[in-house]
KOLGU-4560 file (N, C-alpha, C; in nm, 3 decimals, padded with zeros to 5 digits):
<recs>
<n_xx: 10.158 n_yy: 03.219 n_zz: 03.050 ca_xx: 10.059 ca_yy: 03.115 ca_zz: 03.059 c_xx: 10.088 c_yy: 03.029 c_zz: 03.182 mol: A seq: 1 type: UNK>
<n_xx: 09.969 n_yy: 03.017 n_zz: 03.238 ca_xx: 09.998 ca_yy: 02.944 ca_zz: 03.390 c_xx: 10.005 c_yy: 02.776 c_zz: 03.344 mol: A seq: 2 type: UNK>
<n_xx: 10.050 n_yy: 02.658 n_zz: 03.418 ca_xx: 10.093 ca_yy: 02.576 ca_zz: 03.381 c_xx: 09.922 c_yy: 02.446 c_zz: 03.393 mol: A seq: 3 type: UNK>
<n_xx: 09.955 n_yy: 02.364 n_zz: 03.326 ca_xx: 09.842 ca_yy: 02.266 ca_zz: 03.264 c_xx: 09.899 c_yy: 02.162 c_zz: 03.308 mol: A seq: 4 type: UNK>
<n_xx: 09.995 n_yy: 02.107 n_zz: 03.399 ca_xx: 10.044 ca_yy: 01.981 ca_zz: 03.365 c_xx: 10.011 c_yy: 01.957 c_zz: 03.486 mol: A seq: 5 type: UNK>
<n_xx: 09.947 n_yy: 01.970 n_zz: 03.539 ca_xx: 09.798 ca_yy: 01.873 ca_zz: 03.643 c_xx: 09.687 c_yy: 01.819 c_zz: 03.510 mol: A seq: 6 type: UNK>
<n_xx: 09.641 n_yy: 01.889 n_zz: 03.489 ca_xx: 09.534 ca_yy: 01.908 ca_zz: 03.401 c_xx: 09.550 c_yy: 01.819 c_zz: 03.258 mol: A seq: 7 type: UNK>
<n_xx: 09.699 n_yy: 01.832 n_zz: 03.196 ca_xx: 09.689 ca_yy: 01.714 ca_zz: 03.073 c_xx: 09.759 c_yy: 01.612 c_zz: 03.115 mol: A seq: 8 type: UNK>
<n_xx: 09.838 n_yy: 01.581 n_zz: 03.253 ca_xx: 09.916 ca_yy: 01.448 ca_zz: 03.322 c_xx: 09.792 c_yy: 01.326 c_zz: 03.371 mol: A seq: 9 type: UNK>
<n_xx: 09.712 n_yy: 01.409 n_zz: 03.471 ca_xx: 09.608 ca_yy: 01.360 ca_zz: 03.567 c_xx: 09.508 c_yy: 01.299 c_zz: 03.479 mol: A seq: 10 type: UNK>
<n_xx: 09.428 n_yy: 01.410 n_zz: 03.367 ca_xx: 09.355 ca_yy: 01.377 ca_zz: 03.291 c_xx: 09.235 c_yy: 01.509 c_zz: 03.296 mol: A seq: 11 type: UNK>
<n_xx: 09.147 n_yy: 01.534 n_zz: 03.234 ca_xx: 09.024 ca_yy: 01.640 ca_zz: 03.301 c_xx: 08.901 c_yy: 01.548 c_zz: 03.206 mol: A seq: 12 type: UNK>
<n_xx: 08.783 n_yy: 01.611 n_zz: 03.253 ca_xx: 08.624 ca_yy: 01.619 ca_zz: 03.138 c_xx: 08.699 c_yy: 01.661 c_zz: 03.043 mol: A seq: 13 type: UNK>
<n_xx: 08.573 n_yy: 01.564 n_zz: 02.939 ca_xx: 08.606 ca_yy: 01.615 ca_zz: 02.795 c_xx: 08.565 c_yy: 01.758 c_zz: 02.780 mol: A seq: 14 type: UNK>
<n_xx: 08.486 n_yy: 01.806 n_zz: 02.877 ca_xx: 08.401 ca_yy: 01.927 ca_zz: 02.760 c_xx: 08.534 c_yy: 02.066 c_zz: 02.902 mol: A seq: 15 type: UNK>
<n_xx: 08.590 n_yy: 01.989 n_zz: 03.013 ca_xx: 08.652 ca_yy: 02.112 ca_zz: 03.086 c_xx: 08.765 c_yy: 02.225 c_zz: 03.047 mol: A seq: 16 type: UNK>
<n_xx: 08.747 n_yy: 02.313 n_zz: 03.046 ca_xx: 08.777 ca_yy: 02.433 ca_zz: 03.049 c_xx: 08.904 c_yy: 02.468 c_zz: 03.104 mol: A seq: 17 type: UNK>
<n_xx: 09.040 n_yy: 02.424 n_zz: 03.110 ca_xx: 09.133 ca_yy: 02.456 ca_zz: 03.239 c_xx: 09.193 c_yy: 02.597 c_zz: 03.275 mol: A seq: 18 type: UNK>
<n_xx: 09.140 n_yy: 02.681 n_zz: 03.375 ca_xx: 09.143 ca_yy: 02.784 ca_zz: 03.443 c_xx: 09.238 c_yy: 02.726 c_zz: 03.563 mol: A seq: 19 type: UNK>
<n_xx: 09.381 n_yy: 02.790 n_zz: 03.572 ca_xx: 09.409 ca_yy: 02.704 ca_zz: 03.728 c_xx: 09.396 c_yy: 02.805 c_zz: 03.860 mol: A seq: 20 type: UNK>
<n_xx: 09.369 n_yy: 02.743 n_zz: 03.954 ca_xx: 09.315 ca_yy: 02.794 ca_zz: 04.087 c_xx: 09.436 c_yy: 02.821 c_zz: 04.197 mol: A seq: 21 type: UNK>
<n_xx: 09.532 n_yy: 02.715 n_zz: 04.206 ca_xx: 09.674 ca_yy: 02.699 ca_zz: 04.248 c_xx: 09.699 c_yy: 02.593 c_zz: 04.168 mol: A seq: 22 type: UNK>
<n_xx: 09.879 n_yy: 02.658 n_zz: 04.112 ca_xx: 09.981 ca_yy: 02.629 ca_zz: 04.017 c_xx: 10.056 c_yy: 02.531 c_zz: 04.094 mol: A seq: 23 type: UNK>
<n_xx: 10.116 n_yy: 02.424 n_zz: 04.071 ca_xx: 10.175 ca_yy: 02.317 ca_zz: 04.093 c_xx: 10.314 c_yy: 02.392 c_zz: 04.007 mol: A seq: 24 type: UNK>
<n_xx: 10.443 n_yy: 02.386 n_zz: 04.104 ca_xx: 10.451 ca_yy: 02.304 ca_zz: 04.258 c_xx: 10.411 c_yy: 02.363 c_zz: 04.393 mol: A seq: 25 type: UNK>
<n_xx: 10.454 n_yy: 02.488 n_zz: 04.360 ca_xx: 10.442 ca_yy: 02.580 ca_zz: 04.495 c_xx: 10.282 c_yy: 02.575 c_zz: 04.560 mol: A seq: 26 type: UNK>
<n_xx: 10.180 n_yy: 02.533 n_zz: 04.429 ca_xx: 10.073 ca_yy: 02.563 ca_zz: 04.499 c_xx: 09.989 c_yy: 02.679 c_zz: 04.552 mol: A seq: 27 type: UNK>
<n_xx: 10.102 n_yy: 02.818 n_zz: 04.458 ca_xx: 10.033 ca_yy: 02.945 ca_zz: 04.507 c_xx: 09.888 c_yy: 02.985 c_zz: 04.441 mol: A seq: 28 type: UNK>
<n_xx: 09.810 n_yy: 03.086 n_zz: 04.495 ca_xx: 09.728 ca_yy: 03.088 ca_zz: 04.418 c_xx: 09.693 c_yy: 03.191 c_zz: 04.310 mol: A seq: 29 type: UNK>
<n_xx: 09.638 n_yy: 03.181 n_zz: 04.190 ca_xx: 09.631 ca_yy: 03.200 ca_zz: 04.067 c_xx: 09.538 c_yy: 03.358 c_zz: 04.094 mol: A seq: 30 type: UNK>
<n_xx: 09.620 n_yy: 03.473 n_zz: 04.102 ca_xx: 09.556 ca_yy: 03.603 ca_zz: 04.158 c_xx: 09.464 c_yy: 03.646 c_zz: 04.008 mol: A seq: 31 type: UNK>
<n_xx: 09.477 n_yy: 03.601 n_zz: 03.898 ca_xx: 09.400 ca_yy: 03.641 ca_zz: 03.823 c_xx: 09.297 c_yy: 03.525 c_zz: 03.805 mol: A seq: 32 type: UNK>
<n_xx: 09.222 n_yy: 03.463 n_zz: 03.857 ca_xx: 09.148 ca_yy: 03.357 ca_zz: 03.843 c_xx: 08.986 c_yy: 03.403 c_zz: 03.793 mol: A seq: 33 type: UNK>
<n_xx: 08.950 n_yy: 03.504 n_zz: 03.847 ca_xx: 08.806 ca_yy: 03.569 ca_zz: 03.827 c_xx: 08.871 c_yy: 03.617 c_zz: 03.720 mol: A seq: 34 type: UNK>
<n_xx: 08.945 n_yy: 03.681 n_zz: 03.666 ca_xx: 08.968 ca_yy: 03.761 ca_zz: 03.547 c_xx: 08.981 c_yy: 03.650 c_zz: 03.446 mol: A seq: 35 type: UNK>
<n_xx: 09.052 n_yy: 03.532 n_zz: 03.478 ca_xx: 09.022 ca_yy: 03.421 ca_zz: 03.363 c_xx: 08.939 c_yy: 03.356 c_zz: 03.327 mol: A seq: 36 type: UNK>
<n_xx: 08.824 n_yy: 03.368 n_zz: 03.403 ca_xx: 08.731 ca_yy: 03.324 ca_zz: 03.393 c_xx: 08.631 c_yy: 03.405 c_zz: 03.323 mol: A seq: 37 type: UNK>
<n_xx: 08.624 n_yy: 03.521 n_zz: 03.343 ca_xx: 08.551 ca_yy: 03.624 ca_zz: 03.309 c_xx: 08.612 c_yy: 03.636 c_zz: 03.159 mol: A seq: 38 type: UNK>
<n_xx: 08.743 n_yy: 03.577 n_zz: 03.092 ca_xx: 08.780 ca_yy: 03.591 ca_zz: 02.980 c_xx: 08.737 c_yy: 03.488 c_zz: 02.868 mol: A seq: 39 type: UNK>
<n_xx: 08.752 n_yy: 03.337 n_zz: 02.992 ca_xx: 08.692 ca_yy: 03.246 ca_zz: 02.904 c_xx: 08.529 c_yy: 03.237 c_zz: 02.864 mol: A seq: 40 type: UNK>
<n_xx: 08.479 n_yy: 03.311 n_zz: 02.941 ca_xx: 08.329 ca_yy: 03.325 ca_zz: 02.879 c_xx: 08.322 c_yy: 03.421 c_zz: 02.763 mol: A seq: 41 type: UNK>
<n_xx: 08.388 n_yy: 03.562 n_zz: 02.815 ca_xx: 08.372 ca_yy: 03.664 ca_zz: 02.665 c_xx: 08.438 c_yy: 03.574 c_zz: 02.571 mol: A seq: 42 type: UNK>
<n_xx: 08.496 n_yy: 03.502 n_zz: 02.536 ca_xx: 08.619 ca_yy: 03.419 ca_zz: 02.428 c_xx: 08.503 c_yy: 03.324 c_zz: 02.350 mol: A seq: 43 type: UNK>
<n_xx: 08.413 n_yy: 03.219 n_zz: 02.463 ca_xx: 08.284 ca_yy: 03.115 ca_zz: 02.425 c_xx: 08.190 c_yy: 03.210 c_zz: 02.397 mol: A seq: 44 type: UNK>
<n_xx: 08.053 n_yy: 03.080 n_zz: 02.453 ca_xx: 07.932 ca_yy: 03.129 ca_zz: 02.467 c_xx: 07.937 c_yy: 03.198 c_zz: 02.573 mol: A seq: 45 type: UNK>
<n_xx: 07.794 n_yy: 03.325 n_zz: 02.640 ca_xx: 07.849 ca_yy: 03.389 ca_zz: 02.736 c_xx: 07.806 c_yy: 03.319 c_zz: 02.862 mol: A seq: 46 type: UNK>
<n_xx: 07.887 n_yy: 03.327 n_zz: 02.997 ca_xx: 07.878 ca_yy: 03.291 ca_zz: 03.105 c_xx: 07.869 c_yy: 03.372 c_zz: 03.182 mol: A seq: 47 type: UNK>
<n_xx: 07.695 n_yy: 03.386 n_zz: 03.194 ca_xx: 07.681 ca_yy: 03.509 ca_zz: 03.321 c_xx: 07.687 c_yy: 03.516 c_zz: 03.411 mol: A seq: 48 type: UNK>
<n_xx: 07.684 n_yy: 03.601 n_zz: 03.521 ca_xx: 07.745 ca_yy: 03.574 ca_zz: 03.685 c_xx: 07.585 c_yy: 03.413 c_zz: 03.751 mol: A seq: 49 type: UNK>
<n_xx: 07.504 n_yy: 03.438 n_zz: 03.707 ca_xx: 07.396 ca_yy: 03.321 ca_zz: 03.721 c_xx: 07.358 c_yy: 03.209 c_zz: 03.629 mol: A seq: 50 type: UNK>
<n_xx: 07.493 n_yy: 03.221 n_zz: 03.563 ca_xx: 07.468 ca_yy: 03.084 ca_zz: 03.482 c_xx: 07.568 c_yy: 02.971 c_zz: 03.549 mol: A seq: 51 type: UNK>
<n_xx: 07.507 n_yy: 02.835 n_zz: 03.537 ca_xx: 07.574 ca_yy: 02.732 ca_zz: 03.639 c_xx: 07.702 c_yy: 02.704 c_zz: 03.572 mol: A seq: 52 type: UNK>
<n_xx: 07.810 n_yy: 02.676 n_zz: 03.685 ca_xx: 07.963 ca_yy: 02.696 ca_zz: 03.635 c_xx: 07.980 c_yy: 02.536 c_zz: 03.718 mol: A seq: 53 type: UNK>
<n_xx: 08.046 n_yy: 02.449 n_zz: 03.667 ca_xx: 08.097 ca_yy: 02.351 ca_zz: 03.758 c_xx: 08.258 c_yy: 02.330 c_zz: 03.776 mol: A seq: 54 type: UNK>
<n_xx: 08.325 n_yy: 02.322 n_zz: 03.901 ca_xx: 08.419 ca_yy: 02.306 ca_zz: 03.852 c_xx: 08.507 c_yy: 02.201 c_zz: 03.988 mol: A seq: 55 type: UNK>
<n_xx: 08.621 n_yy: 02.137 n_zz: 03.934 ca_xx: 08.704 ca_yy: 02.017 ca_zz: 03.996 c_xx: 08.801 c_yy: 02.019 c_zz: 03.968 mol: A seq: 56 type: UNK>
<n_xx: 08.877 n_yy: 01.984 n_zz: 04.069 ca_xx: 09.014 ca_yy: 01.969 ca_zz: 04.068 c_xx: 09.045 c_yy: 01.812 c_zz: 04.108 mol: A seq: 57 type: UNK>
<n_xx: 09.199 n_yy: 01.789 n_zz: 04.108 ca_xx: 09.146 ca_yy: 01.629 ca_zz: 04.191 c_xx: 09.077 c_yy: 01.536 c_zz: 04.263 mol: A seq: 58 type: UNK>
<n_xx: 09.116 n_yy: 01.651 n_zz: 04.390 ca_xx: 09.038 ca_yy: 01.605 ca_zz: 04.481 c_xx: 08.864 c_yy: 01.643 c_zz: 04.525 mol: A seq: 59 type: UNK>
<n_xx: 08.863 n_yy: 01.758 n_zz: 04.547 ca_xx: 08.771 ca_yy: 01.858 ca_zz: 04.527 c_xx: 08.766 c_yy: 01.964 c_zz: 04.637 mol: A seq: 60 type: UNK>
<n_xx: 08.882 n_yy: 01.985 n_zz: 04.712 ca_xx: 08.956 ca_yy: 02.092 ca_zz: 04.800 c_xx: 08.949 c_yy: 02.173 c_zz: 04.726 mol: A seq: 61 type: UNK>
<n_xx: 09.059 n_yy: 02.166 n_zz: 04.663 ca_xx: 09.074 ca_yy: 02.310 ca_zz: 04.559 c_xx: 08.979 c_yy: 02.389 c_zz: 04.467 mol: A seq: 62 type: UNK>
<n_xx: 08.881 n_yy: 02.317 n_zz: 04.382 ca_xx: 08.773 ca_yy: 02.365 ca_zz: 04.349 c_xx: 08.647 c_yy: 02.461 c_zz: 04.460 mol: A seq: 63 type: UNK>
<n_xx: 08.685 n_yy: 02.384 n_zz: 04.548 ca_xx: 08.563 ca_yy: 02.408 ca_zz: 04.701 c_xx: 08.650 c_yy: 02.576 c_zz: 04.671 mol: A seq: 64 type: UNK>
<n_xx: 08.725 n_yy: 02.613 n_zz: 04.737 ca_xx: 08.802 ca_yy: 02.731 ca_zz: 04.742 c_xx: 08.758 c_yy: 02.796 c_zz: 04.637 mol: A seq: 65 type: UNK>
<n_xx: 08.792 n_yy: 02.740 n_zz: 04.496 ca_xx: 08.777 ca_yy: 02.825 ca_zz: 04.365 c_xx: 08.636 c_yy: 02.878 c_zz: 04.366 mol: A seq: 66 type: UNK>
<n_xx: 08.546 n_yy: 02.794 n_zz: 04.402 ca_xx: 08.398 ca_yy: 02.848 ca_zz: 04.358 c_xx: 08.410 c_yy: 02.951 c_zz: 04.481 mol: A seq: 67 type: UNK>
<n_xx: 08.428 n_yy: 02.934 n_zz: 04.593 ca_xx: 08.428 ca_yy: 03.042 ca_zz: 04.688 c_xx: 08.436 c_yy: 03.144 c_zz: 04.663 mol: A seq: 68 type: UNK>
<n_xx: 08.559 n_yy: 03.151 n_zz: 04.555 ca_xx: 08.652 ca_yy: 03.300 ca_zz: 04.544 c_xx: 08.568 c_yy: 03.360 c_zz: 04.410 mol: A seq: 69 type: UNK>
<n_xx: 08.494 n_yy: 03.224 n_zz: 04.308 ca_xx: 08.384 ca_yy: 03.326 ca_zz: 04.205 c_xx: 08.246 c_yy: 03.391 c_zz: 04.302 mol: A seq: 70 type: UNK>
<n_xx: 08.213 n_yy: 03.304 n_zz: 04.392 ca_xx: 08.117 ca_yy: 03.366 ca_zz: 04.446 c_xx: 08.135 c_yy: 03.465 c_zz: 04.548 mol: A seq: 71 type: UNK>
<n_xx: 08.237 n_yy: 03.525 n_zz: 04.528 ca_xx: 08.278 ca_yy: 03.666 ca_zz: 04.635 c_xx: 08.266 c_yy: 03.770 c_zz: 04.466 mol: A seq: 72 type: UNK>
<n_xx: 08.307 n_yy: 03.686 n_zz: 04.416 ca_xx: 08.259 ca_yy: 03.801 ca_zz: 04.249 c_xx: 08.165 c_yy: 03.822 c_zz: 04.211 mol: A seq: 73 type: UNK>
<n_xx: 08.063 n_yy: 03.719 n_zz: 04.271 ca_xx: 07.869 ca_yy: 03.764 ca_zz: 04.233 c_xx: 07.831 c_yy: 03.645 c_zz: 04.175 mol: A seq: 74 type: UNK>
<n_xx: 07.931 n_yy: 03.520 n_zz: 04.112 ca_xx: 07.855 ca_yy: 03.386 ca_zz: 04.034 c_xx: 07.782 c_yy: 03.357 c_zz: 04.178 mol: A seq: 75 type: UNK>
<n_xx: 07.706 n_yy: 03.318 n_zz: 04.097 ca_xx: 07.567 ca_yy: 03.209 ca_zz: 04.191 c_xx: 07.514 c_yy: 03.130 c_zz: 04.183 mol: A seq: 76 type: UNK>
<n_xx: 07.556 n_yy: 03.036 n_zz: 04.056 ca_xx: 07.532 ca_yy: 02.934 ca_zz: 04.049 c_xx: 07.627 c_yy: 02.856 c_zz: 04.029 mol: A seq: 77 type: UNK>
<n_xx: 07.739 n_yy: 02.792 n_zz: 04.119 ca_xx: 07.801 ca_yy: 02.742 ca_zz: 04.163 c_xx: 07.833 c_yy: 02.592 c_zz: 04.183 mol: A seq: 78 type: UNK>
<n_xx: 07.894 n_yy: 02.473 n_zz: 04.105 ca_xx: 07.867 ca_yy: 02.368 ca_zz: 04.200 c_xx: 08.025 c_yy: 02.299 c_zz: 04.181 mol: A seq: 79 type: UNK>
<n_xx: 08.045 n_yy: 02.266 n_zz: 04.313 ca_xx: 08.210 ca_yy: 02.187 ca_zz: 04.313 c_xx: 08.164 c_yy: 02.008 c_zz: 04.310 mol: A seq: 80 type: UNK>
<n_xx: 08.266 n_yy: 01.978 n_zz: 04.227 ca_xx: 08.221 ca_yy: 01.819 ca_zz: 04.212 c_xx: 08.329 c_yy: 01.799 c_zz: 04.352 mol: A seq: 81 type: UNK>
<n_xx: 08.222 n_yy: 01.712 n_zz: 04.457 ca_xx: 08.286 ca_yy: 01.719 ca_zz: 04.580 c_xx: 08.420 c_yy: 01.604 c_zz: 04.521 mol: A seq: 82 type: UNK>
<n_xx: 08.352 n_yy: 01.510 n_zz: 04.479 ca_xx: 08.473 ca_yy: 01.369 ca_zz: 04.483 c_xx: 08.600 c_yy: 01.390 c_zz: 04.414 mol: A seq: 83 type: UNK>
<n_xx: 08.601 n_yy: 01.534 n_zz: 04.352 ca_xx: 08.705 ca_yy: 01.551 ca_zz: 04.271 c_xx: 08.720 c_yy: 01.432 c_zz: 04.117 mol: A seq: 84 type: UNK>
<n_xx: 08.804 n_yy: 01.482 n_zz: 04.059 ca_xx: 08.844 ca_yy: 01.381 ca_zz: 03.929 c_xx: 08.904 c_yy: 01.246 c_zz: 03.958 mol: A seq: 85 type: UNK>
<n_xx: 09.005 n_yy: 01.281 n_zz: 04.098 ca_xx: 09.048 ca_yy: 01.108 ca_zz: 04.087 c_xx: 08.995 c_yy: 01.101 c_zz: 04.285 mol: A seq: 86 type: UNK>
<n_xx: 08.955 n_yy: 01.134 n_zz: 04.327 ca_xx: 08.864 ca_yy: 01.118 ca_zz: 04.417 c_xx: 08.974 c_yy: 01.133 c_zz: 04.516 mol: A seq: 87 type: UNK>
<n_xx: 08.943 n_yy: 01.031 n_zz: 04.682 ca_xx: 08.993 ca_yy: 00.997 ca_zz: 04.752 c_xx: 09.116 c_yy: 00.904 c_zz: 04.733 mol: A seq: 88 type: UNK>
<n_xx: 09.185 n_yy: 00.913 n_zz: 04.822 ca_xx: 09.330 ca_yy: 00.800 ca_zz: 04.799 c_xx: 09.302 c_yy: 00.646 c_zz: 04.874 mol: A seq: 89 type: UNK>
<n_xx: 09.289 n_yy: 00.555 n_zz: 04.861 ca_xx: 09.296 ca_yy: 00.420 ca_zz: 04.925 c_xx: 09.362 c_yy: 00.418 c_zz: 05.002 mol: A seq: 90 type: UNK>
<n_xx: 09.351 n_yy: 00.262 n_zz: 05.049 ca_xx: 09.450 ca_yy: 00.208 ca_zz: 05.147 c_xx: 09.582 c_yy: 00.219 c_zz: 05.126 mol: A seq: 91 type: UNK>
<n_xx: 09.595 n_yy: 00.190 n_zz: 04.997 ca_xx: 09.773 ca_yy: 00.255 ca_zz: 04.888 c_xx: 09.776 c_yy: 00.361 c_zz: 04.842 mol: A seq: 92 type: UNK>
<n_xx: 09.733 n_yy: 00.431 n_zz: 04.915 ca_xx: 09.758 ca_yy: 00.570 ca_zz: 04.879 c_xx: 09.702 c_yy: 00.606 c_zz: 04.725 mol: A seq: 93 type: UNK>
<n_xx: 09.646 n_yy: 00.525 n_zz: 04.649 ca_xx: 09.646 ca_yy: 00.520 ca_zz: 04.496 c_xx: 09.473 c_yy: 00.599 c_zz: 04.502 mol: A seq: 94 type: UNK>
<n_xx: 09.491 n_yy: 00.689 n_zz: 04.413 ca_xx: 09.351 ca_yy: 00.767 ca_zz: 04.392 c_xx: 09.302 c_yy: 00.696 c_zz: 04.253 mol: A seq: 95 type: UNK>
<n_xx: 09.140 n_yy: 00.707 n_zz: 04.232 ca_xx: 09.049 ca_yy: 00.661 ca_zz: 04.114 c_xx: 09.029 c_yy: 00.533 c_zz: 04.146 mol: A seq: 96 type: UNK>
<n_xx: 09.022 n_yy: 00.482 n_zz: 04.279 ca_xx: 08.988 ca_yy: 00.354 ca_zz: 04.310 c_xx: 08.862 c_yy: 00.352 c_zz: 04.456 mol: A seq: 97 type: UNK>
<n_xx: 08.869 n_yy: 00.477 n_zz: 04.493 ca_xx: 08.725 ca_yy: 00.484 ca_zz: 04.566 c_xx: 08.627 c_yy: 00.553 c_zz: 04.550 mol: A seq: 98 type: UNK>
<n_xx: 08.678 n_yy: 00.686 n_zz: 04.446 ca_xx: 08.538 ca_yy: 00.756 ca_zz: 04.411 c_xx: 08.598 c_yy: 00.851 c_zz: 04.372 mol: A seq: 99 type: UNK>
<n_xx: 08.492 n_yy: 00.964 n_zz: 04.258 ca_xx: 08.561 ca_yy: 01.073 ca_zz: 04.184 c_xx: 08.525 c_yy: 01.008 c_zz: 04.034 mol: A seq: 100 type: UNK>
<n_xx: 08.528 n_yy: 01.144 n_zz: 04.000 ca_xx: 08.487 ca_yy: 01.145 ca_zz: 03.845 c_xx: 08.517 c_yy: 01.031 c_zz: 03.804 mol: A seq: 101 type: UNK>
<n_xx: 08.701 n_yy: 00.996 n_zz: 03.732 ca_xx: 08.711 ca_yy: 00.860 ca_zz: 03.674 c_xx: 08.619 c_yy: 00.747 c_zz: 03.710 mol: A seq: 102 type: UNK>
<n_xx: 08.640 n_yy: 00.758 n_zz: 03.875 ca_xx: 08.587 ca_yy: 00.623 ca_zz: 03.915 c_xx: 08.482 c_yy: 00.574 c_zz: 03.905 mol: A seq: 103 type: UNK>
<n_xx: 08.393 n_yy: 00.691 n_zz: 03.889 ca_xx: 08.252 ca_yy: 00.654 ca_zz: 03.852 c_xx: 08.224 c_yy: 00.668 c_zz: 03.683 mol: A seq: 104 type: UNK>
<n_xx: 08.317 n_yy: 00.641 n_zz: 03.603 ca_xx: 08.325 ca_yy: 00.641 ca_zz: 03.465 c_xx: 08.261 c_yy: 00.706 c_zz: 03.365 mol: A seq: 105 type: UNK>
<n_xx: 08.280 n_yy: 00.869 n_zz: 03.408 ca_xx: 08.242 ca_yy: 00.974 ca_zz: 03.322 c_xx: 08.319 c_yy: 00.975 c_zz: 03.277 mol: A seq: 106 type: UNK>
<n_xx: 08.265 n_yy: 01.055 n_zz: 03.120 ca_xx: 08.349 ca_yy: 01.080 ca_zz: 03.055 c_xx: 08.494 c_yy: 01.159 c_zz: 03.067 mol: A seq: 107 type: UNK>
<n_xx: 08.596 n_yy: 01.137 n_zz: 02.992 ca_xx: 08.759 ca_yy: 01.210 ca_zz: 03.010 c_xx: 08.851 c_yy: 01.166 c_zz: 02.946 mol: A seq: 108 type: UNK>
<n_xx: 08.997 n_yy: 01.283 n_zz: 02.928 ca_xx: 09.025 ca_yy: 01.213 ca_zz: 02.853 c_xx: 09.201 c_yy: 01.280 c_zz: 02.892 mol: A seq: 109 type: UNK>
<n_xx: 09.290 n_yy: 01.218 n_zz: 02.879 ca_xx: 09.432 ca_yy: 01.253 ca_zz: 02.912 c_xx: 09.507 c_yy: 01.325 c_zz: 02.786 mol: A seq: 110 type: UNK>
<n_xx: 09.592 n_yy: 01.434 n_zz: 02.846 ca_xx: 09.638 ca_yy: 01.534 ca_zz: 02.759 c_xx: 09.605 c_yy: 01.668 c_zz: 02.695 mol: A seq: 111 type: UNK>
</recs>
């Protein structure tokens, strides 16, 4: 099992799904990612290559990449939340204080 502790430290959406894209620390990337994805739909309801998938990571780098790499698999309906979950970093370096999911107070929830 690839590791979650971005995902229950940081916080995610209530309703998100965690598939990881690159593993913290190294940051490599997750070579079965289309295959986990393609698992978590047969597992739910089904998720067809044209049904809309959203997906975010902190910032929204890493997601940008992830949808890339489903849409070299055929998804096509695609959308990266640009601002990420805790957005941009401030003047203090501190993220969820200029924009990004939290900051704009969607729903979420830690752990």
């Amino acid at each position: 099992m690839r590791s979650k502790l971005e995902y229950s430290y940081i916080g995610h959406p209530l309703v998100a799904k965690n598939i990881v894209w690159k593993d913290y620390p190294g940051w490599g990337i997750n070579e079965n990612f289309v295959q986990e994805v393609e698992e978590l739909a047969r597992s739910k309801t089904a998720i067809h290559q044209d049904r809309p998938i959203l997906l975010i990571c902190r910032s929204g780098a890493r997601s940008m990449d992830a949808a890339l790499k489903l849409e070299e698999a055929g998804y096509t309906s695609l959308f990266n939340i640009d601002e990420g979950f805790e957005g941009d970093k401030d003047d203090h370096n501190h993220r969820s204080k200029v924009n990004g999911w939290k900051f704009h107070g969607l729903p979420w929830r830690q752990g």
